[in-house]
C-alpha positions in Angstrom: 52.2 74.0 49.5 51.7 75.7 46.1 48.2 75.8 45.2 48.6 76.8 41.5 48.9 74.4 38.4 52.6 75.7 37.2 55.6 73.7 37.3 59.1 75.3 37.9 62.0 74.2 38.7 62.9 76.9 41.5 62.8 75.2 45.1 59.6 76.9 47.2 60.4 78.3 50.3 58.8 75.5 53.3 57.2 76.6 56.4 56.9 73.8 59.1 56.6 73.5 62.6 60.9 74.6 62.7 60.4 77.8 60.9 60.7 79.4 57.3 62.8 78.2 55.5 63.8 79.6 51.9 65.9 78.1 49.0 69.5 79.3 48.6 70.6 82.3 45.9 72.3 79.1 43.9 69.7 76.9 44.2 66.7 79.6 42.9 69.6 80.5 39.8 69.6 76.5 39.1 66.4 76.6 39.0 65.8 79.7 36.9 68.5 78.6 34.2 66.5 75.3 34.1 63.1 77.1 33.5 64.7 79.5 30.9 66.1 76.7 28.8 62.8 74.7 28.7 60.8 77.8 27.7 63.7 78.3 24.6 63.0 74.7 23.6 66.1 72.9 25.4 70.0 73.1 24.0 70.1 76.9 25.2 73.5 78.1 26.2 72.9 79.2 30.0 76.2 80.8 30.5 75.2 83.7 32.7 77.2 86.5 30.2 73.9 85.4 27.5 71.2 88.0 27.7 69.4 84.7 29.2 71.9 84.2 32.0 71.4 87.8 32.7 67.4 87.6 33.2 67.9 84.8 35.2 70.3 86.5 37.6 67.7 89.3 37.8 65.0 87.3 39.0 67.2 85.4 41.1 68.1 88.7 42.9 64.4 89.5 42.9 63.0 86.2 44.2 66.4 86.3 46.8 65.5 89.7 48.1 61.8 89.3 48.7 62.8 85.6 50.3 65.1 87.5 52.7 62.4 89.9 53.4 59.7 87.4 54.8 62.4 85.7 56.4 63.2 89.3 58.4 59.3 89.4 59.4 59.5 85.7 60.2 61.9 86.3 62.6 60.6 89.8 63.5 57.4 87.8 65.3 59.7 86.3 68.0 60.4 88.5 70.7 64.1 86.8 71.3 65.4 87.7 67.7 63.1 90.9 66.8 64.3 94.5 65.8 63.2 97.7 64.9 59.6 97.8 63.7 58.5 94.5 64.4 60.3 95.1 68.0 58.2 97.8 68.4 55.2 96.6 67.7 55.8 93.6 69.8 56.6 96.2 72.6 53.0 97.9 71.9 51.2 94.6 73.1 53.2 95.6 76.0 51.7 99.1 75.9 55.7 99.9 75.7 57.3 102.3 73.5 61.2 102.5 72.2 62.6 104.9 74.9 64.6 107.9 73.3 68.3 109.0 74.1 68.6 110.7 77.6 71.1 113.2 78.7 73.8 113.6 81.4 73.2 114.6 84.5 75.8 116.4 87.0 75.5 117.6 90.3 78.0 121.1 89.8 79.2 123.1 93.2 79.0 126.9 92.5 80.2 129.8 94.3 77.4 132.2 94.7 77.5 135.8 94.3 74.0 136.4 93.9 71.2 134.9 96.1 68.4 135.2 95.5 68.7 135.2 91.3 66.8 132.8 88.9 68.3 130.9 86.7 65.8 129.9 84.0 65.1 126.3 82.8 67.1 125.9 79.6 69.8 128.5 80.4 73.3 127.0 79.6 75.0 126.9 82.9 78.3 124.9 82.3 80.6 124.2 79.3 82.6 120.4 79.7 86.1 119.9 78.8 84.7 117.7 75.6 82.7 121.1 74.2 79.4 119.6 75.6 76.9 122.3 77.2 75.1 121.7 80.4 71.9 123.7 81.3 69.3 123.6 83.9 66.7 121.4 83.7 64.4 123.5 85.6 64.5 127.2 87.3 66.7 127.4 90.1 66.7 130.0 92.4 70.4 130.8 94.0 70.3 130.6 98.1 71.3 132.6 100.3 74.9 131.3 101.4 78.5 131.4 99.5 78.3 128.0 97.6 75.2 125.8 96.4 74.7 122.5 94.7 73.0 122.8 91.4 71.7 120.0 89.2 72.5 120.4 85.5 71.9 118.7 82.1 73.5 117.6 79.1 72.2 119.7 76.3 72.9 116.6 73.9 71.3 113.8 74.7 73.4 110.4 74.4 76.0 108.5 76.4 77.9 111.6 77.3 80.4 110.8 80.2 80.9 113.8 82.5 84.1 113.2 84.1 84.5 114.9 87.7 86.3 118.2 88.0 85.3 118.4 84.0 83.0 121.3 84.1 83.4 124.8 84.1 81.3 128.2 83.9 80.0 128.9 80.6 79.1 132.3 80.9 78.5 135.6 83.8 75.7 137.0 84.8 73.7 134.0 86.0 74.7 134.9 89.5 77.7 132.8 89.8 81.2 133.1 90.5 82.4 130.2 89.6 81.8 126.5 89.3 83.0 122.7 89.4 81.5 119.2 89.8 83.3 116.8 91.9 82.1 114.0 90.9 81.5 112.7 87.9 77.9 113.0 86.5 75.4 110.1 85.7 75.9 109.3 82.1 73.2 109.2 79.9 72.2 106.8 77.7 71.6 106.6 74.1 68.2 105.7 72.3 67.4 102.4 73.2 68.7 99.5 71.3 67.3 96.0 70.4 68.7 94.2 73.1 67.7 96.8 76.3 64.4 97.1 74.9 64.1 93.0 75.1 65.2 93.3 78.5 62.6 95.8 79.7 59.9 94.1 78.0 60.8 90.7 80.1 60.9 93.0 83.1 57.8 94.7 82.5 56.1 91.0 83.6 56.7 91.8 86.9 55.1 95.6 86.3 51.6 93.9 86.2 52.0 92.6 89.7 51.4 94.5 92.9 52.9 94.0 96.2 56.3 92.7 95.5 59.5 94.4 95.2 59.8 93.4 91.6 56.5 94.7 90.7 57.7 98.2 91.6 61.2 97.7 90.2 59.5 97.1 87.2 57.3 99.7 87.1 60.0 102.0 87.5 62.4 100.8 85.1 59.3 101.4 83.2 59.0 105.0 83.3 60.2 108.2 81.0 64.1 109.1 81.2 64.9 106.2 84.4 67.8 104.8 83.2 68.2 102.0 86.3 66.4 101.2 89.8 66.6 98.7 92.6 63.9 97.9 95.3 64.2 96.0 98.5 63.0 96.4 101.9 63.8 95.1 105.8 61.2 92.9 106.8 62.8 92.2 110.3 62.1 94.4 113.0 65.2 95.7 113.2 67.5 98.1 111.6 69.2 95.6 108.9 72.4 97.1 106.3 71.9 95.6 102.5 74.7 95.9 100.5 76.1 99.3 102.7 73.0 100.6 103.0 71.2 100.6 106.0 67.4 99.8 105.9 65.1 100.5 108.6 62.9 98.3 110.4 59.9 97.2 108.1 60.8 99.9 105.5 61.3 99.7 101.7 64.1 101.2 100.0 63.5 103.1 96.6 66.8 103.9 94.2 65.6 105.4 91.0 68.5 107.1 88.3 66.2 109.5 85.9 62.9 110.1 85.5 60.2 112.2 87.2 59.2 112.7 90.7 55.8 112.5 90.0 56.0 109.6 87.5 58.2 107.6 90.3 55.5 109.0 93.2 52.7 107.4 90.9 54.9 104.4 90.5 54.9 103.9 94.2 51.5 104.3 94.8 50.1 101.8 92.2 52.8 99.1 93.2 53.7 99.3 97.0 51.6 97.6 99.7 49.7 99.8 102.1 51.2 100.7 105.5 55.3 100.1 104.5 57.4 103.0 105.2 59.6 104.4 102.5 62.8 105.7 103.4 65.4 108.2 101.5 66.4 111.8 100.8 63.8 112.6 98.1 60.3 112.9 98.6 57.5 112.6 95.5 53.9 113.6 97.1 50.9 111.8 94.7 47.6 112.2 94.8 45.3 108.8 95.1 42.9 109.7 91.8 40.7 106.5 92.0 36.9 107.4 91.1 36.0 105.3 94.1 36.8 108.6 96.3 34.5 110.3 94.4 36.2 113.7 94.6 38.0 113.5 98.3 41.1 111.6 96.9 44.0 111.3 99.7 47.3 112.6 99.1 50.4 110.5 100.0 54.0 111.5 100.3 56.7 108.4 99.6 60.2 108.6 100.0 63.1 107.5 97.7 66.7 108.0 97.1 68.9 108.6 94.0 71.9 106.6 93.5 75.5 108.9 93.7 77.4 108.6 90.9 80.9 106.8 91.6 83.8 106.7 89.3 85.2 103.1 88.7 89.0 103.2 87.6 90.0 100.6 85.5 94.0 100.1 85.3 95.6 97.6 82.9 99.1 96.8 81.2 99.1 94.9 78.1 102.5 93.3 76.4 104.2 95.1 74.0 105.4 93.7 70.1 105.1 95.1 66.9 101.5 94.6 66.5 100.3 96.4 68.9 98.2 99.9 67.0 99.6 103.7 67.9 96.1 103.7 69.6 95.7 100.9 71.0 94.7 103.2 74.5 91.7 104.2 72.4 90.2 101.4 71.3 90.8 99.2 74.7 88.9 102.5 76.4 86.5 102.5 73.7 86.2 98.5 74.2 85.8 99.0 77.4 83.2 102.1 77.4 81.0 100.0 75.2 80.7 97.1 77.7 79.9 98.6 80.6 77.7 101.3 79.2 75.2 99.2 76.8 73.5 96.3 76.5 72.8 93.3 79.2 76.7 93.6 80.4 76.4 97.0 81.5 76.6 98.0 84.9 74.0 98.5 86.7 73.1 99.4 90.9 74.2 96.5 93.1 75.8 94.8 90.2 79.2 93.5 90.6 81.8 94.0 88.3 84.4 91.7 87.3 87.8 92.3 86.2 88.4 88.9 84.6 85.4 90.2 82.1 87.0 93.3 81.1 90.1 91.3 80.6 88.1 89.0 78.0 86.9 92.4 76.3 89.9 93.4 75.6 91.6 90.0 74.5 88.9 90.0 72.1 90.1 92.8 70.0 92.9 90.8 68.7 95.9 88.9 69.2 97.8 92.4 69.5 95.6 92.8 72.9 97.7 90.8 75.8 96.7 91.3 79.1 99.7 91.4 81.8 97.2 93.2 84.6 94.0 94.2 84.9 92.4 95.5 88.1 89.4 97.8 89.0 88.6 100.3 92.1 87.0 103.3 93.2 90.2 105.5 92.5 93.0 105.7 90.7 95.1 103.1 92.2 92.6 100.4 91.3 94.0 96.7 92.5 90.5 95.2 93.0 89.5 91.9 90.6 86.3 92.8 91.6 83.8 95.5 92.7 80.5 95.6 94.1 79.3 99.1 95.5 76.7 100.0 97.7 73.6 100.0 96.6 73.0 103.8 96.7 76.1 104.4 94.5 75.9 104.3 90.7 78.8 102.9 89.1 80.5 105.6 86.4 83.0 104.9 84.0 84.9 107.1 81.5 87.8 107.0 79.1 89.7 109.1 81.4 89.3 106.2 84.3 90.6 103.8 82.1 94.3 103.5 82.1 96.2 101.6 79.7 99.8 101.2 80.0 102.3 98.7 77.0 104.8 97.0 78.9 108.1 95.5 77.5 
């Protein structure tokens, strides 16, 4: 309530139990005009074109923009509808900050022809079909055999697809003949966005908890640069296969996309009960650093895996009329991109994937958008309406696994 003694005859903005809640533009201008023509001593002409129309516009506009204002840091408070700053300092209760952009990463095949060489960190390896550079993320030293596997990154960070068979040798003298990736790389991501960072903040929750599955999943998810992870584990005493993956007897297994061995090796230290196995390819060795081992801390070794990257075809025929844009393959790819790459839709380890979404995706970009067929797969024949993958495969989709055909 106002707690002053003038009258005007602007509405005040309320706040009650429902909210904030401020006047409309019209209403504050009634209001204004009204105020004007009683300070002029009644009969004044209020027609907004009169130098007093004009004033009262301009405060309008003023009150209207500051009203809109505390209404943005109203709603900034509430974690469901929060953005930007007021996100982010919601996240720092949270002791979470706004992850950056991350880069590409693509697992190359080269030919060697000299073993033994160093390729420096930061030395631009591969050049992509798009123009995008790749480098290595850390020195690798060439083995001694005809072909090895190198790990390479994006030099721009972002959602960068990397299709397979995309990449080729940038330049000689890095003791390489020639090179070529396979399969497509793990595509970055781009800084994070409102609604990711909402999701992360629910999921850090589980973070503060220790012993469950979902306390580790979200301390990973967590961490620097991961871009996904999944936990489970075989409590039988048994071998026992989980969503094609074969799990040990009494084991947890660890998938983590991104991020650091040692940050992930911390990770599983802090969060995973004493005395369960790990399982995978990858190994992240940690050192125990609580004070309470006053200076004889033990060292443990965990094991986890890292998710392959799989291309997902997506093959569709839409009607063809008049309306239908010269590049209409674009934007349905584009469309397409966008769903499963951002946001809570995109896809994610042990996710399935639904054609009849897609489908709804695409319908949405107009009435020139008629889906005939749409089905999805693992190559380029498609013919799946849906598609889970194992859970040590990471889903990967680009433009150029999106086919788009018009139909007469």
């Amino acid at each position: 309530m106002p707690n002053s003694d003038f009258i005007t005859n602007v509405p005040a903005p309320t706040l009650t139990d429902a909210g904030f809640t401020a006047p409309s533009e019209q209403d504050i201008l009634t209001g204004v005009l009204a105020d004007m023509n009683t300070a002029l001593g009644g009969g004044a002409n209020t027609a907004l074109s009169t130098p007093q129309g004009q004033i009262a516009i301009s405060e309008t506009a003023i009150l209207g923009d500051f009203l809109s204002v505390m209404l943005a840091v109203f709603n900034g408070v509430d974690p469901a509808s929060a953005s930007g700053r007021m996100q982010d300092a919601i996240g720092r209760i949270y002791f979470m900050e706004r992850r950056p952009a991350t880069a590409t990463t693509v697992t190359v095949q080269a030919t060697v022809n000299a073993p033994g060489q160093v390729i420096k960190a930061g030395t631009i390896v591969a050049q992509g079909s798009d123009g995008n550079l790749y480098a290595a993320p850390q020195d690798i030293t060439l083995p001694n055999t005809n072909t090895a596997n190198l790990e390479l990154s994006c030099q721009t960070a972002g959602a960068i697809t990397c299709p397979a068979n995309s990449l080729t040798l940038y330049q000689a003298g890095l003791g390489i003949a020639a090179l070529s990736n396979a399969a497509p790389g793990a595509t970055g991501a781009d800084a994070e966005n409102r609604t990711d960072f909402e999701a992360r903040r629910q999921a850090s929750v589980a973070a503060n908890s220790i012993g469950q599955n979902a306390s580790l999943m979200g301390a990973l998810l967590a961490l620097p640069g991961v871009t996904d992870a999944f936990v489970t584990d075989n409590p039988s005493q048994t071998d026992m296969t989980q969503q094609g993956v074969t799990i040990p007897a009494g084991a947890q297994y660890i998938l983590v996309e991104g991020g650091n061995p040692t940050d992930i090796g911390r990770a599983i230290l802090n969060k995973k009960p004493p005395g369960i196995a790990t399982v995978g390819t990858h190994i992240a060795t940690v050192q125990d650093t609580n004070p309470v081992y006053a200076g004889n801390q033990p060292s443990y070794s965990f094991h986890y895996d890292r998710p392959t990257p799989v291309a997902v075809y997506v093959t569709m025929e839409i009607a063809a009329s008049d309306t239908v844009p010269n590049n209409a393959a674009q934007l349905i790819q584009q469309a397409i991109m966008s769903y499963l790459t951002t946001g809570t839709t995109r896809i994610r380890i042990g996710k399935t994937l639904y054609a009849s979404r897609l489908s709804a995706v695409v319908d949405g970009l107009g009435d020139w958008a008629e889906v005939l067929t749409l089905s999805i797969g693992t190559d380029a024949n498609a013919g799946q309406n849906r598609l889970t993958l194992p859970i040590n495969q990471l889903p990967t989709v680009t433009a150029d696994t999106i086919s788009v055909q018009v139909v007469t």
